[in-house]
N, C-alpha and C positions, 0 to 999 in steps of 0.2 A: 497382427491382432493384439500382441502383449502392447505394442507401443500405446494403440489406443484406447486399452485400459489402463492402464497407469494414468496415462494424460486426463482420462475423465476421471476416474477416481481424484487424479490430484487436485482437477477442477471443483470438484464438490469441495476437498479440503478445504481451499481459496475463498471459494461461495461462502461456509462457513465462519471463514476467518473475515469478510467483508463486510458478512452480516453483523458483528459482534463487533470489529471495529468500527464503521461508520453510521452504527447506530446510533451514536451518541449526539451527532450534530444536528439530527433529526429529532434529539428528545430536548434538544438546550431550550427553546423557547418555555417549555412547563419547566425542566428543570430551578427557571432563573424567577418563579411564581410556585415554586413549590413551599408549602407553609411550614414556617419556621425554620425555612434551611435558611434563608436572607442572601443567596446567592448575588454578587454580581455579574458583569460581565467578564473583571478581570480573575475573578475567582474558578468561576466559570472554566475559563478557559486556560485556568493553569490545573483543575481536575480533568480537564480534556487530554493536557501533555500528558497525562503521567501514563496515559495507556501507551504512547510512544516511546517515553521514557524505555517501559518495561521491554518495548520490543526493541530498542538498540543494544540491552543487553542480552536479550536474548539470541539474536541475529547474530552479534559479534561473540557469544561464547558458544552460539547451539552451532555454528557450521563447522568448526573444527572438531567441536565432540561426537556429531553427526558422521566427519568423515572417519572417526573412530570406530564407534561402536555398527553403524550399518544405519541405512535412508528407513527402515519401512520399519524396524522398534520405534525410533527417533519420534518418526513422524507420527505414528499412534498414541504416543506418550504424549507429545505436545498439546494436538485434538483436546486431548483427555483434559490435559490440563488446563484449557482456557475454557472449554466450557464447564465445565466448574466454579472458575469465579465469573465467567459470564451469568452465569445461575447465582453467586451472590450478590451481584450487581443489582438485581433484581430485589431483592431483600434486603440492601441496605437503607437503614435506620438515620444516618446519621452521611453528611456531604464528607468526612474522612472517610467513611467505610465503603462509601461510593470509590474514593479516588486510589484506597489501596487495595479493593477488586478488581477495578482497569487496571491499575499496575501491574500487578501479577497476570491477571489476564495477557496482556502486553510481553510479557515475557515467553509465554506457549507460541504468540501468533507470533512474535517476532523469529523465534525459533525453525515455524511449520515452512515457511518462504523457501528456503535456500536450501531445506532436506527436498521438497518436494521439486525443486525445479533438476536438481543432482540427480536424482533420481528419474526424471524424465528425461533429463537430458544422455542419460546411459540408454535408455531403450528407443532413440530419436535416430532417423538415417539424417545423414552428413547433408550440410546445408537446407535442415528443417529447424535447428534451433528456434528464431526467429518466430516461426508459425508455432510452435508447443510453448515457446515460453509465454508469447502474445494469447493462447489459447488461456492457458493455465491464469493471469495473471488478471485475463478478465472476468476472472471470477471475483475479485474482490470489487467493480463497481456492480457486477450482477448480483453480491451479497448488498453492496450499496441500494441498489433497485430496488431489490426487496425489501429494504429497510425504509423506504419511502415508502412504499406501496401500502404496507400494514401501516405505517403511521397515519396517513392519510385515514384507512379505514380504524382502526383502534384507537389512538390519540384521544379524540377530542370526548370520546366515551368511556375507557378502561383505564387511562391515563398511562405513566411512561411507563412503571415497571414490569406491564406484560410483555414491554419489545425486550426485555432483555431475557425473560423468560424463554418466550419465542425462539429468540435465540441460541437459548443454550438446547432447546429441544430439537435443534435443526440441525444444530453440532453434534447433539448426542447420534442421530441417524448415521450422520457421515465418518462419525468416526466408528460404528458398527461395519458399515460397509468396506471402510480402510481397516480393520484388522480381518477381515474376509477375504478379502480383493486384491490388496497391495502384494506383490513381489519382493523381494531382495535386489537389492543390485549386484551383477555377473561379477563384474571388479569385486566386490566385498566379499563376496563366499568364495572368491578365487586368492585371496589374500588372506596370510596368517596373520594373528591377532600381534605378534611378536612386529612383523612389518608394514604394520599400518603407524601413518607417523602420530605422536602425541597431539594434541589441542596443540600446545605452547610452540610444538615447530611445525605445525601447518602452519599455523599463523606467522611465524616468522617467515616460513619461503615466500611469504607472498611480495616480500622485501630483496628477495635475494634474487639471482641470476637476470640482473637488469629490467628487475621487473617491479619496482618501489616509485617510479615516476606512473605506472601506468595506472599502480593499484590507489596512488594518491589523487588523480584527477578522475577517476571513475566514483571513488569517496566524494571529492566537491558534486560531481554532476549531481548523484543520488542526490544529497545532501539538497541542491536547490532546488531539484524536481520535488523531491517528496514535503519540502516548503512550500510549495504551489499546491502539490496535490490534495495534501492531508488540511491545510490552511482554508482550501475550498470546503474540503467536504466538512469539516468542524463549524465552518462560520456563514456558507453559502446560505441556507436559509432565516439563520438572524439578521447578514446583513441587508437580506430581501427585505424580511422585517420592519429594519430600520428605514428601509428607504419610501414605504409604505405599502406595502404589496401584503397582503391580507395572507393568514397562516397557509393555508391550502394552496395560495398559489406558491408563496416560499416553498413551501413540500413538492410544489410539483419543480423547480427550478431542479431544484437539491436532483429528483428524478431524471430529469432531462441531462443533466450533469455526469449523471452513472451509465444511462443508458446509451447517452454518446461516447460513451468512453468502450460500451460493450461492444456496440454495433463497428463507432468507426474503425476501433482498433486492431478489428479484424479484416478490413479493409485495405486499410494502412502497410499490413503485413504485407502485402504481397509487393509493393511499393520497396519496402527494405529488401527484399530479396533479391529486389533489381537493382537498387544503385546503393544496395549498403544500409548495415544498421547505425550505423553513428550516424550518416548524412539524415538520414529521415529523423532522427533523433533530434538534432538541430534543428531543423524546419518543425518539426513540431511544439517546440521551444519556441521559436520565434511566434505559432501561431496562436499557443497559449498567453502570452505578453499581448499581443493583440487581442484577442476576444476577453481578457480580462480589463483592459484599454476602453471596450466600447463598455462593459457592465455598471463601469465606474460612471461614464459619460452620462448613464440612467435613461435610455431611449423610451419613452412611452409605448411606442409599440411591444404589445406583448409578444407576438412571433417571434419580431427579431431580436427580444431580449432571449426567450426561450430556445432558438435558436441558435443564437451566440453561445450561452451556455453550455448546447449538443456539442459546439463545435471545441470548447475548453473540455469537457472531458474526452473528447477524442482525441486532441492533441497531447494533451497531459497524461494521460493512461499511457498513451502510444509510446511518448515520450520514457514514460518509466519501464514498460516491458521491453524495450528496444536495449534500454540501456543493461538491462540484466541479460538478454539475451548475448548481447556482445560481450558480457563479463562471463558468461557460462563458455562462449567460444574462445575468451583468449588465454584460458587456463588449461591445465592438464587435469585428467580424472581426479588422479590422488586427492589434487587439492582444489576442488570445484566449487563442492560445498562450504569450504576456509573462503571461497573468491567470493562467491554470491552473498555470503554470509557477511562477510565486510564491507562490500558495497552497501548489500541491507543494511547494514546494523547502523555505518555512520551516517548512511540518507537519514535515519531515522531519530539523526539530533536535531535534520530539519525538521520532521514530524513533530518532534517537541517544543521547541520553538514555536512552531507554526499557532497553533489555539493560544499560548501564552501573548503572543505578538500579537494578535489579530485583540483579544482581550485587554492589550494592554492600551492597544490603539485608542478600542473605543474607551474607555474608561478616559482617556486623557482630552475627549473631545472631537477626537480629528475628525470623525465622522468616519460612515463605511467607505465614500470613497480611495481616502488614507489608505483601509486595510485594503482594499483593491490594486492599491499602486504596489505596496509593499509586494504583494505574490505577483505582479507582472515583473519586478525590478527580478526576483532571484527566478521566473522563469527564463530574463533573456540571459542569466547567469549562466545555467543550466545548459542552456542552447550553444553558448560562447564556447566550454568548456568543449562537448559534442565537435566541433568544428574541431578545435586543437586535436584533438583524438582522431577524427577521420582522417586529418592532416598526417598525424602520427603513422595512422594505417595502408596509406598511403606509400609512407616512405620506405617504410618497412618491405614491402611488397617490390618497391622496384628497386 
């Protein structure tokens, strides 16, 4: 019973943090028509980085200081903190005040990731990783869902700043329930404060006892996947946009995107359990490069574009909670949080990247097909790396 509260509660976290992150690429079309902000695309989309920005530092400093001080302070603290500038976001006056309330914002969600998967993954029975971290993680295209869903009904009537509003009122909820709800983890109340190791040498064990080749190709993976994932969700329904597709159906793409990514990747789970989290990892990398492959193509049919779509966020969600799953199992306790944390954090240069690139694309002409090729090249990236790692797992083993 404790395991599946923790894992719901964390889910709400998740939801929260999905809501508030990927609301943004659901507001860029008013954003880029908002009066007197004179937004472009490329501008645009380098206010988009900066929320990812904030989450690779907070990812890379919050997992070590997490495996510090204990999962369930950490993680209330962080809640706290991004919805709060979620709720300035909302109130900014000015395109800087926008893009140094995502940032900060980015800092809390980047933080909330790698405390709550640590934390689930202490109260999880042996060979369920994979299904809690896959649960937990689809909460950020179900916060994605929702962020469609009101857009679609609010948008075009109250205009952007009630989604962020919204937002921060659906954070505040879950973070009430997570200082009610949440547990300590047994390892941390069973460890003195004297022998829990520092930030600065969690982080460096993650290099030592032969363990620096695995923690640097688990960094590329993150790193390509979360270039696809974050790349999609920032730009999916502008470049609908662009290609002619009227606002509401773009919203509903961006939809189909999240909600394939909820439904399949729980699907998918059971898949990994059987032949492995890295192999499914791969294959879903490879399926994301394809279904990105047909969107660019521009099929007239709308099914099978919306369809294609269900099946990129299935592959691509799938793709990223497999890969943190396998990074929560190939660590020890101590240093779980320092693991997840650094995979998060450095994935999330591609997150940065990803709106910048995609904005830079278009600004320079290439057209949205361009930006579509770019997120299929760094999904078969992604998928490539996957491969070397199962290969790795392999060897290991016999």
């Amino acid at each position: 019973m404790r395991t599946w509260q923790v894992v719901a509660l964390g889910t709400l976290v998740v939801i929260a943090e999905g809501y508030d992150l990927i609301v943004y690429g659901a507001l860029l079309p008013q954003l880029l028509t908002e009066p007197g902000w004179g937004l472009t695309s490329a501008s645009a989309g380098s206010i988009g980085s900066l929320v990812y920005l904030g989450m690779l530092v907070g990812a890379l400093a919050g997992g070590p200081v997490c495996d510090r001080v204990g999962r369930r302070p950490f993680v209330t603290v962080a809640v706290a903190w991004f919805t709060a500038w979620t709720v300035v976001c909302g109130l900014a006056q000015e395109p800087w005040q926008l893009g140094l309330a995502r940032l900060l914002a980015g800092v809390g969600m980047g933080a909330v990731i790698p405390a709550a998967i640590a934390l689930a993954k202490e109260h999880t029975p042996p060979r369920r990783t994979g299904l809690v971290v896959t649960i937990l993680m689809a909460g950020i295209p179900i916060g994605g869902t929702a962020a469609s869903l009101l857009g679609i009904v609010l948008l075009p009537t109250h205009g952007w700043r009630i989604m962020f509003l919204a937002g921060g009122a659906i954070s505040l909820v879950v973070l009430v329930l997570a200082v009610l709800g949440l547990p300590e983890s047994a390892s941390h109340r069973m460890t003195a404060v004297e022998e829990r190791p520092s930030p600065v040498a969690a982080f460096a064990a993650l290099f030592r006892e032969r363990r620096a080749l695995l923690t640097a190709l688990f960094a590329v993976a993150t790193f390509a996947n979360l270039l696809t994932w974050y790349g999609l969700n920032t730009w999916l329904t502008t470049l609908m946009r662009e290609m002619d597709y009227p606002l509401g159906s773009a919203l509903g793409f961006s939809l189909c995107l999240n909600a394939g990514a909820v439904v399949g990747s729980l699907v998918l789970v059971i898949a990994a359990e059987r032949w492995g989290l890295r192999q499914v990892a791969a294959v879903c990398g490879v399926f994301t490069a394809a279904g990105i492959l047909v969107c660019a193509a521009g099929p007239q049919n709308t099914g099978v574009l919306l369809g294609t779509v269900a099946v990129i966020g299935t592959a691509a969600q799938t793709a990223l909670t497999l890969i943190l799953a396998s990074v929560a199992d190939s660590y020890p306790t101590r240093m779980r949080a320092s693991a997840v944390g650094w995979a998060n954090g450095t994935g999330r240069a591609g997150a940065v990247v990803a709106p910048a690139l995609g904005g830079a694309i278009l600004a320079a002409d290439l057209g949205p097909r361009a930006v579509f090729l770019a997120f299929a090249a760094s999904a078969l990236v992604a998928a490539a790396v996957m491969v070397v790692l199962a290969v790795r797992g392999r060897q290991a083993q016999s």
